[in-house]
C-alpha positions, 0 to 999 in steps of 0.5 A, a space after each residue: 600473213 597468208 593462210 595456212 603458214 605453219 612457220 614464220 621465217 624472219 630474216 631481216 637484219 642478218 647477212 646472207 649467210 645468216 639468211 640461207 642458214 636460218 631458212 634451211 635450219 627453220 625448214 627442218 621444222 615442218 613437214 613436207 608440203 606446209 608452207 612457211 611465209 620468209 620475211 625481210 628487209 632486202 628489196 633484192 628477196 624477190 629476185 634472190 628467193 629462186 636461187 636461196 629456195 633452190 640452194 637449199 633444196 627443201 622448198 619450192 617457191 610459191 610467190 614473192 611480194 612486197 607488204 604494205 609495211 615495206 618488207 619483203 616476203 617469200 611464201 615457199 612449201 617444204 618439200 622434204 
């Protein structure tokens, strides 16, 4: 885990709907300029984090990566 995430968003085992609509509602829960840490099973989330982040219009992407355990993380801060 990064230091100083406020929020952990676990999006593994949901639909992409599911996912932009878990992160947008988890999002409301912090406030501006905290950072949240989005989990998730999809190798695509590297490539599909800027569009989620974008589509939602609450965060901005800081970095993707890959965890040694084989996930796949996004750290992002709230912007609203």
């Amino acid at each position: 885990m990064v230091e100083n995430v406020k929020l952990i968003i676990d999006v593994r085992n949901l639909t992409a709907p599911e996912r932009l609509k878990k992160v947008s509602r988890e999002l409301d829960k912090i406030a501006s300029g905290e950072l949240a840490q989005i989990i998730a099973g999809d190798s695509r989330l590297p490539e599909m984090a800027p569009k989620i982040i974008k589509s939602i219009g609450k965060a901005e992407l800081i970095r993707t990566w890959q965890g040694e355990d084989g996930f796949y993380y996004a750290l992002v801060r709230k912007t609203e």
